[in-house]
C-alpha positions in Angstrom: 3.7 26.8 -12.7 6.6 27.3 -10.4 9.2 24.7 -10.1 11.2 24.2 -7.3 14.9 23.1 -7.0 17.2 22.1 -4.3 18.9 24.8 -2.9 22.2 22.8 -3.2 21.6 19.2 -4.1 23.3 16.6 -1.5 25.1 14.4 -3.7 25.8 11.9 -0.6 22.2 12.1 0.3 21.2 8.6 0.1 17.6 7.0 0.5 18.2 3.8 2.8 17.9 5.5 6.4 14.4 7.0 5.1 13.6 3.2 3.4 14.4 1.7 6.4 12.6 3.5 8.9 9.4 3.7 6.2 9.7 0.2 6.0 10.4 -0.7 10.1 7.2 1.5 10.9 4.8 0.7 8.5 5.0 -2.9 9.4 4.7 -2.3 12.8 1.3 -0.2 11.7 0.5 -3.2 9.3 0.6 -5.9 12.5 -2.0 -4.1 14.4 -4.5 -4.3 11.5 -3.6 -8.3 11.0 -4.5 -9.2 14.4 -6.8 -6.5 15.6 -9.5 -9.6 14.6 -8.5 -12.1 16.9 -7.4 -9.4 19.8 -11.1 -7.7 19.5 -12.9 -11.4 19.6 -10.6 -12.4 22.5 -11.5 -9.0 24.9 -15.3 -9.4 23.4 -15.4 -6.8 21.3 -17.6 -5.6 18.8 -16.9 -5.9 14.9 -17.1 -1.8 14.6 -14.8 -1.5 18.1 -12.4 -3.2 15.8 -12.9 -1.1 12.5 -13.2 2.1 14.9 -9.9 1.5 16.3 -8.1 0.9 12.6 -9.9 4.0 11.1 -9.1 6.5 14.1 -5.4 6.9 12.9 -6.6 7.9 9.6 -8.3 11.1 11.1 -6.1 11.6 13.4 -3.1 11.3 9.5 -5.7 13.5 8.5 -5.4 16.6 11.3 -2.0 16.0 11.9 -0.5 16.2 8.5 -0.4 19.7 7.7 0.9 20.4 11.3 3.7 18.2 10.7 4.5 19.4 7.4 4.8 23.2 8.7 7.0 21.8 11.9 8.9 20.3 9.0 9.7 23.8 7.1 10.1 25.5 10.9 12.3 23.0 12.8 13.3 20.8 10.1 12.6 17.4 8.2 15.1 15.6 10.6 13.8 16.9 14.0 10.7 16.0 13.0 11.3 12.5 11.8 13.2 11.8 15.1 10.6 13.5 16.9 7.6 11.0 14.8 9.7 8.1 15.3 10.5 8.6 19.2 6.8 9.3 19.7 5.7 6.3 17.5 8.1 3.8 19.5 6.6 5.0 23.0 2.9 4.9 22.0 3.1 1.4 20.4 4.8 0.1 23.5 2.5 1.4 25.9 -0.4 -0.3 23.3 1.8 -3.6 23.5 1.9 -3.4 27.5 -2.2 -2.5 27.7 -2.6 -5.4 24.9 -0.7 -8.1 27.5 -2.3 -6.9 30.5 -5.9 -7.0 28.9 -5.5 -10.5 27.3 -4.0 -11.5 30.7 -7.1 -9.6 32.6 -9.9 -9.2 30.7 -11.2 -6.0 31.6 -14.4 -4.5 30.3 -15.7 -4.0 27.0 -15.6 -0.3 27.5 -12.1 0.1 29.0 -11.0 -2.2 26.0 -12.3 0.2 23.4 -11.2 3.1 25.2 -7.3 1.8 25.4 -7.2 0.5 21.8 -8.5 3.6 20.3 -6.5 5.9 22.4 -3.0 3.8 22.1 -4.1 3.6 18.4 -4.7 7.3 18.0 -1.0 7.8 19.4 0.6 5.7 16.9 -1.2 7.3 14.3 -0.1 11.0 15.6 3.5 10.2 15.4 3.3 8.3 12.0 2.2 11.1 10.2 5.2 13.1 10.8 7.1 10.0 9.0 5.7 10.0 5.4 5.4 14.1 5.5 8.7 14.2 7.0 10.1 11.7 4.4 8.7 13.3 1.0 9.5 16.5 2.4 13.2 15.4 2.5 13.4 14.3 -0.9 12.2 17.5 -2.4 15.0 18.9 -0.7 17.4 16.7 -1.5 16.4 15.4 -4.9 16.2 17.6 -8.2 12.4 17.7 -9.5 12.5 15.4 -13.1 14.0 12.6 -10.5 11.7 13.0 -7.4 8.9 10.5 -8.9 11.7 8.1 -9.1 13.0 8.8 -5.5 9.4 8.9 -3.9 8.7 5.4 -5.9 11.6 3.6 -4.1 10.8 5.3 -0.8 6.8 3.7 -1.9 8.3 0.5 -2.6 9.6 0.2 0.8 6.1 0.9 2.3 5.0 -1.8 0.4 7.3 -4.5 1.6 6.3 -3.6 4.9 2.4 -4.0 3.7 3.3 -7.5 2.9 5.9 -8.8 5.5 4.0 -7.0 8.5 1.0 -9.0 8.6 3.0 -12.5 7.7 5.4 -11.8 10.5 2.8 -11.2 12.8 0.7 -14.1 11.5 4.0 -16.3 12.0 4.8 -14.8 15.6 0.7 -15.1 16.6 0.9 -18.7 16.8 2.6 -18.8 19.8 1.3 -15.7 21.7 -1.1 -12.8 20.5 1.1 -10.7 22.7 4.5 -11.8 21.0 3.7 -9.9 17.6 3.5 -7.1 19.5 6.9 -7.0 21.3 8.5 -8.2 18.3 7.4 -5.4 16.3 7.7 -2.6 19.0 11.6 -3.0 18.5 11.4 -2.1 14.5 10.4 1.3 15.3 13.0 1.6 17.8 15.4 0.5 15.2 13.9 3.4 12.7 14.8 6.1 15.5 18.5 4.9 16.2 19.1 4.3 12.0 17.2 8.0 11.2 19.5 9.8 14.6 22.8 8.3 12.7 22.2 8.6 8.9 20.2 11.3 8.0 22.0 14.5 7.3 22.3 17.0 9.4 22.1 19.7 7.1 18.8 21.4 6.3 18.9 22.9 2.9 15.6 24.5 3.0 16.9 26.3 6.2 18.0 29.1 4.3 14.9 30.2 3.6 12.1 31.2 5.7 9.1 29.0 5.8 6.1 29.6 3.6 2.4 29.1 4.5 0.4 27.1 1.8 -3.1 27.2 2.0 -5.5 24.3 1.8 -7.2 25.1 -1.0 -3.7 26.6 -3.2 -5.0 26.3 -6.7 -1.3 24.8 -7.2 -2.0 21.9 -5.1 -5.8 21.0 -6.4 -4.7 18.5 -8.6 -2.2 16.4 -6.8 -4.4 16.7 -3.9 -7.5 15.3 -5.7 -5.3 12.7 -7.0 -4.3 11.6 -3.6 -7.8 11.6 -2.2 -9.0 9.5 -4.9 -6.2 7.1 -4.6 -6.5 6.6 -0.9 -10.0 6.3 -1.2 -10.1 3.3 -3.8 -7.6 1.1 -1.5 -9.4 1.6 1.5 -12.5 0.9 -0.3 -11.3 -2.4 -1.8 -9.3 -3.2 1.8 -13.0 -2.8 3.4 -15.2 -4.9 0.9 -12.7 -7.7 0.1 -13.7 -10.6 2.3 -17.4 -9.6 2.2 -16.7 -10.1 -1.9 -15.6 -13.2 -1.3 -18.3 -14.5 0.5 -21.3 -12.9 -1.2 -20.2 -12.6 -4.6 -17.9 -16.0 -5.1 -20.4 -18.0 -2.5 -16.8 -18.9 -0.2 -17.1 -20.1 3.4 -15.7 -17.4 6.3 -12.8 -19.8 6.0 -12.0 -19.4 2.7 -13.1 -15.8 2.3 -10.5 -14.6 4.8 -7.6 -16.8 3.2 -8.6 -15.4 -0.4 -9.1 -12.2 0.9 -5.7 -12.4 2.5 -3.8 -13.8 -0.6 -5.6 -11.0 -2.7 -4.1 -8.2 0.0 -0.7 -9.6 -0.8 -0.7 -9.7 -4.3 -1.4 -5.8 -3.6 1.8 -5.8 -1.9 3.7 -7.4 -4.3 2.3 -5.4 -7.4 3.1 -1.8 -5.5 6.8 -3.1 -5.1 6.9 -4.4 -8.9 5.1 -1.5 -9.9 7.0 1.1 -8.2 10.8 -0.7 -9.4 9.4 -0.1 -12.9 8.2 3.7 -12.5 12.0 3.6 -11.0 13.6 2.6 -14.4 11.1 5.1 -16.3 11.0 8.3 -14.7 8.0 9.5 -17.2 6.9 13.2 -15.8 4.4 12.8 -13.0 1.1 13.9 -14.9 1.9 11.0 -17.5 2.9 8.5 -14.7 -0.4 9.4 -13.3 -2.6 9.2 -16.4 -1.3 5.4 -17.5 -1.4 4.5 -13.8 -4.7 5.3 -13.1 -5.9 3.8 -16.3 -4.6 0.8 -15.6 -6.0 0.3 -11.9 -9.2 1.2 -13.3 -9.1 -1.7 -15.3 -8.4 -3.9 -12.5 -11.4 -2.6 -10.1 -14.0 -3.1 -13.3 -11.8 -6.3 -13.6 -13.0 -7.1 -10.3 -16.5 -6.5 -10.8 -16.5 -9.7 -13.2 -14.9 -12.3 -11.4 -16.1 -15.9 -10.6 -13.0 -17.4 -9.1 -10.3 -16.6 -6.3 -7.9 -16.5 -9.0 -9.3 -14.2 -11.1 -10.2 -11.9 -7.8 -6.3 -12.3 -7.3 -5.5 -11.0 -11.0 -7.7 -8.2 -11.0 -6.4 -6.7 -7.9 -2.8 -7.3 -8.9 -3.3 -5.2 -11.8 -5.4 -2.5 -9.5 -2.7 -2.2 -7.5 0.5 -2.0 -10.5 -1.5 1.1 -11.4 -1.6 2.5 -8.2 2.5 1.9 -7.9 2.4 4.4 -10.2 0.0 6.8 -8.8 1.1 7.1 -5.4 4.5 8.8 -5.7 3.3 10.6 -9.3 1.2 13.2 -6.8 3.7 13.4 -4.4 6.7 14.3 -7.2 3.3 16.3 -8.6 2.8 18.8 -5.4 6.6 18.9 -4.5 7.0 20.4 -8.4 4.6 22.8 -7.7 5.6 24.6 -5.2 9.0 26.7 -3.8 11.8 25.0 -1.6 10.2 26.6 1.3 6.7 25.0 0.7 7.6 21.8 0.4 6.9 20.4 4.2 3.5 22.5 4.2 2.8 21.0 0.9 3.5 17.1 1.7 1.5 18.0 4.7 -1.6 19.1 2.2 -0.7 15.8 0.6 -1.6 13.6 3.7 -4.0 15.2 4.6 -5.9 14.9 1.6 -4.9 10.9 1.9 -5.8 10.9 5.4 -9.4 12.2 3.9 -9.7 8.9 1.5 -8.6 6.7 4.4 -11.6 8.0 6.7 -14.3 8.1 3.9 -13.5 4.8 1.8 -14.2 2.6 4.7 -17.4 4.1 5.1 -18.7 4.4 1.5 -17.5 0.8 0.7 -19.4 -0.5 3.3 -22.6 1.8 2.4 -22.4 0.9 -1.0 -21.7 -2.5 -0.7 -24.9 -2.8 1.0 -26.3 -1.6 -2.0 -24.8 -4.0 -4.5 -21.9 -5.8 -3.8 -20.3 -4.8 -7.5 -20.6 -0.8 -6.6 -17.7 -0.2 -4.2 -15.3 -1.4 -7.5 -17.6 0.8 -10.0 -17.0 3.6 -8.2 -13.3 3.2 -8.0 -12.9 2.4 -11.8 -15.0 5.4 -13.0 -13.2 7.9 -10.3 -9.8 7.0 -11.1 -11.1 7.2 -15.1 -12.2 10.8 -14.2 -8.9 11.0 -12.7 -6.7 9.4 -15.9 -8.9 11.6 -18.3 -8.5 14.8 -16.1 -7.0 17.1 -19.3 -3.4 18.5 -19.3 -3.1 22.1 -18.0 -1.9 24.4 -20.6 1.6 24.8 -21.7 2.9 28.6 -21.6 4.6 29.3 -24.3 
């Protein structure tokens, strides 16, 4: 398996402009989701306008990713972050100025849909160049036994934004559902000016020529998988959560939603505990990947057995410690696989292939669910068991 190293390790390359701007973005992202409810019921929207609008930036992660990645090895990984952060500040303020004017005019259902899911389908565009343009860095940057630890801290500021972007927005939507908006349209404005001042100008991987990496590169098939899977078990749990709590737990809409809402931040707060401790251990990728996925399994079929809000709360805590040390184990995975000059097409496969899970979980969760409320967190358990079981490849001699 070929191994790739920094051309000439940065040893002033530091990782808070990229935390920063993960963070400022991703809680901007996060915001939308939180009130997307109350906005939907407000311009008398359906329930699937509003899920249509949330999923249409994973297919639009899902097309864009590679693209990104390969502008990445082209132009490179700082062009493009500016470029995905300029692009992202634009399209969320012309979604915060078509949110104002429609809660001020009401206009009709079908011009509603068609704003949110365009203005929505920008955002999303112009974020995928962040997280591609991100991991791409760090393989550059960072030598390959310490990328799982890099890519863990840059997860672990993802995650506080998962948790502090719907409370801030929560806090902010008590006064206006407008003023969440405008408030959080300045942190990715914020993410462009720190990214234009900090990040290096120097493009290691420049001194090569970019590489094409296809699809389907036997290299990537496991990291690849391994993101799918991941990607597909959150959104499916996201999806299903309140409907658990009021079918299986007998809750009232009332408390559903607050228990379902206490159960996404305990997510939150496991990925940043989890991904502080895969910090401190720095086990190789396919090990990180084997416990990890082990031990979120054990927290969906944890679910699956649950009688109480505080035991939903537990299980998915524990889901979601595993998959702190999942998500940057494939990325550190795929970047280790692959030449200096790969690495942007390659953390483009990587979305992608997240991107995938984002679109389908939604929509197998709630097919399942139908089913039998209990399936959406069998199938997560016995996919990421396939996934912890999935045998070592052989060691050359």
């Amino acid at each position: 398996m070929p191994r790739s190293t920094p051309a000439t390790p940065t040893a002033a390359f530091s990782l808070l402009p990229l935390m920063a701007a993960y963070m400022a973005c991703t809680m901007s992202m996060m915001a939308f989701v939180s009130l997307i409810g109350p906005i939907s019921r407000a311009l008398h929207l359906e329930t699937w306008h509003a899920g249509a609008a949330v999923t249409v930036s994973g297919v639009i992660w899902m097309l864009l990713a590679r693209p990104w990645g390969q502008a990445s090895d082209r132009f490179g990984r700082r062009r493009v972050l500016l470029l995905g952060t300029a692009g992202f500040t634009l399209a969320y303020w012309a979604l915060c100025l078509f949110i104002d004017l429609s809660l001020q005019t009401l206009p009709s259902v079908a011009m509603a849909f068609l704003g949110l899911m365009l203005g929505r389908g920008l955002i999303g565009a112009f974020y995928a160049a962040i997280p591609v343009g991100g991991f791409a860095l760090i393989a550059d940057n960072v030598e390959p036994q310490h990328r799982a630890r890099a890519m863990a801290t840059l997860g672990a500021a993802n995650a506080v934004g998962l948790v502090v972007g719907p409370a801030l927005a929560a806090l902010l939507a008590r006064y206006s559902l407008s003023l969440p908006f405008y408030a959080m349209a300045l942190l990715p404005l914020l993410a462009f000016l720190i990214l234009r001042f900090k990040l290096p100008r120097q493009e290691l991987h420049l001194k090569q020529a970019p590489s094409t990496v296809r699809l389907n590169d036997p290299r990537l098939v496991r990291p690849m998988v391994v993101a799918f899977v991941a990607m597909l078990c959150v959104s499916i749990a996201q999806i299903t959560v309140s409907f658990y709590a009021l079918d299986r737990l007998n809750m009232s809409p009332a408390d559903a939603a607050q228990t379902a809402g206490v159960a996404l931040a305990m997510v939150g707060v496991a990925l940043i505990c989890s991904q502080l401790v895969v910090r401190k251990l720095e086990w190789p990728p396919l090990r990180m990947i084997r416990y990890g996925a082990l031990l979120s399994a054990l927290g969906y079929a944890g679910s699956m057995l649950v009688d109480s809000a505080w035991g939903l709360w537990l299980a998915f805590f524990v889901s979601a410690a595993g998959m702190g040390g999942v998500f940057p184990s494939f990325s550190a995975l795929a970047a280790n696989s692959v030449q200096a000059s790969e690495q942007g097409a390659t953390a483009g496969s990587i979305g992608a292939a997240q991107g995938l899970g984002v679109v389908i979980g939604p929509l197998a969760g709630t097919l399942i669910y139908a089913v039998e409320p209990r399936l959406p967190y069998l199938l997560a358990a016995v996919l990421l068991l396939a996934v912890a079981l999935w045998p070592n490849p052989p060691t050359k001699a």
